[in-house]
N, C-alpha and C positions, 0 to 999 in steps of 0.2 A: 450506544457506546459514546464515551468523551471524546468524539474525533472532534478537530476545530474545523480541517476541511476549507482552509482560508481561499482556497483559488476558485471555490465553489466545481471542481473536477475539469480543468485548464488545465493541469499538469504544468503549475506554475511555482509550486511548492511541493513541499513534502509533508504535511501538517495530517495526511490522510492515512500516513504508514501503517501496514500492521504487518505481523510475521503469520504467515498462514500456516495453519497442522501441517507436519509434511504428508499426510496421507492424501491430501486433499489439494495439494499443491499442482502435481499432474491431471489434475482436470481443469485447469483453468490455462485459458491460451496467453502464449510466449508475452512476452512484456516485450513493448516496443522502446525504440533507442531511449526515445524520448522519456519514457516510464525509467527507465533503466539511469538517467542522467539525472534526472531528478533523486531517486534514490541515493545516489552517490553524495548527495547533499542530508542525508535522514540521518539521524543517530541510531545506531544499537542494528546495523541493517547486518541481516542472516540469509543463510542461503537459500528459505523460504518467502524473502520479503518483497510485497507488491505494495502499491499506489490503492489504497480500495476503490477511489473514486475511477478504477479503472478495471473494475472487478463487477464483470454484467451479472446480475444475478439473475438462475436459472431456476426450473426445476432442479437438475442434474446437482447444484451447489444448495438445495436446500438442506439447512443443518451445517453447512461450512464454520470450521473455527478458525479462529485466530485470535491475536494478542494484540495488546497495545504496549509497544514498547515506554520501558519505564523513562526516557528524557524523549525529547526531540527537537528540529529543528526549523524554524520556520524561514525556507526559503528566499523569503519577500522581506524578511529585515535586512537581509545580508546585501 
């Protein structure tokens, strides 16, 4: 996927955004403030939307979807 990923998973940006299926949403655990703050900074953010660089991948999320939102934001210019 074209993720840029600029903080390399620092949760210093938001460059990592995707909007996850909502089916697939509730298996992944709560976003922390920090996750949550950063988003506030993303473009196009939904009620499904996480940090991927914050998204542990499992067996359980084998097969997970998601989108790449069509603009975004890169944190670290601003």
């Amino acid at each position: 996927m074209p993720l840029e990923g600029t903080c390399e998973g620092q949760m210093a940006c938001s460059t990592c955004h995707v909007i996850v299926a909502p089916e697939w949403f509730p298996l992944l655990p709560e976003a922390s403030e920090e996750e949550e703050d950063m988003l506030d900074l993303a473009a196009e953010v939904a009620r499904t939307s996480r940090l991927s660089c914050q998204i542990a991948v499992s067996e359980t999320l084998d097969g997970i979807e998601v989108r790449i939102p069509g603009a975004s934001h890169d944190a670290q210019a601003f």
